[in-house]
N, C-alpha and C positions, 0 to 999 in steps of 0.2 A: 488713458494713462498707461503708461509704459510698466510691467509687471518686474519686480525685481528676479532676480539668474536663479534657478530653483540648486537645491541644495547638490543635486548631483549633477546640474552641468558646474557649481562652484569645483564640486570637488574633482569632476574630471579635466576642466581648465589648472586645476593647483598640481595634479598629476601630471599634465602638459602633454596628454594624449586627445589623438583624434576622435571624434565620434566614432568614426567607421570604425577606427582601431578599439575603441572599448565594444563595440557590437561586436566583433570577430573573433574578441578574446573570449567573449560572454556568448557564442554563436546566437546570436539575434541579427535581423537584418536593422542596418544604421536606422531607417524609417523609427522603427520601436521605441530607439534611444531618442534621438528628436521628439518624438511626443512625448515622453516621461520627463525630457528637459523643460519643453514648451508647456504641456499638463500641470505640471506638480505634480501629478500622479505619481505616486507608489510602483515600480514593478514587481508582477508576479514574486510572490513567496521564495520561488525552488532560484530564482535571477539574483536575489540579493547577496547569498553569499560570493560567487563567482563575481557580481560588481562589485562589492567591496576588494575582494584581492586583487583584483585587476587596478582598482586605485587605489589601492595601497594604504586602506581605512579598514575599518570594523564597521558593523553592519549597523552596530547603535550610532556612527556618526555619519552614517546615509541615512537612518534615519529620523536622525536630528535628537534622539535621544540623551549625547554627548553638551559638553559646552560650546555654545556659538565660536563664543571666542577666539576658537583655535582657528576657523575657517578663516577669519578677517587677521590672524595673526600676521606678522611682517615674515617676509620669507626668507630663508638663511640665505648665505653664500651662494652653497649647493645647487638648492631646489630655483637659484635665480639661474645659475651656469646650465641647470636642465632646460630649463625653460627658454634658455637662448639656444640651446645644442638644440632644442626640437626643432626651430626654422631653419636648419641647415640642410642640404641634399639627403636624402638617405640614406647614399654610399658615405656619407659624413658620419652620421649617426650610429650605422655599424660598424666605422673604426671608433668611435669614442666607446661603445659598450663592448667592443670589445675589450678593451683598454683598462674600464671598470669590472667587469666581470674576473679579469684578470686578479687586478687587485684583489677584490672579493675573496675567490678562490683561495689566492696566497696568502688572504689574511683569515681565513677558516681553517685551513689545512698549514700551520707555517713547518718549517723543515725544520727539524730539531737539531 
């Protein structure tokens, strides 16, 4: 019987990053991340905070501490247009964040 998606490959597929790309951000080699996903296991203590910022949660909703809820919620607009911008080339990907970081910026810093 086929095991249900552990709670941090849900959240790094709702993130719409790669494995590899979560180990490199987290400097682990991708291997690590596959078994924490495949395991259920837990990562090391000092790993948790760095995966949570990397997917962009709190540490209580890697560790399931949080409500389910939110992980099976319907996903907005947005996080649907991410999740399609992540299959594009990656010369795609770094004009579109450029584009939002842009925003970003001008919308923290606006010009008075």
């Amino acid at each position: 019987m086929k095991q249900p998606p552990s709670r941090l490959r849900l959240l790094r597929e709702r993130t719409g990053i790669s494995l590899r790309e979560l180990a490199r951000q987290i400097g682990e080699g991708h291997s690590n991340v596959v078994y924490w996903e495949r395991s259920g296991k837990i990562p090391r203590s000092d790993l948790l905070l760095p995966i949570a910022k990397a997917l962009g949660t709190s540490v209580e909703e890697l560790l399931g501490t949080t409500e389910q809820k939110k992980l099976s919620a319907p996903a907005g607009k947005l996080r649907l247009a991410f999740e399609a911008a992540s299959k594009l080339p990656r010369n795609q990907q770094k004009k579109i964040l450029e584009v939002i970081n842009a925003l970003i910026e001008q919308h923290q810093n606006p010009q008075n």
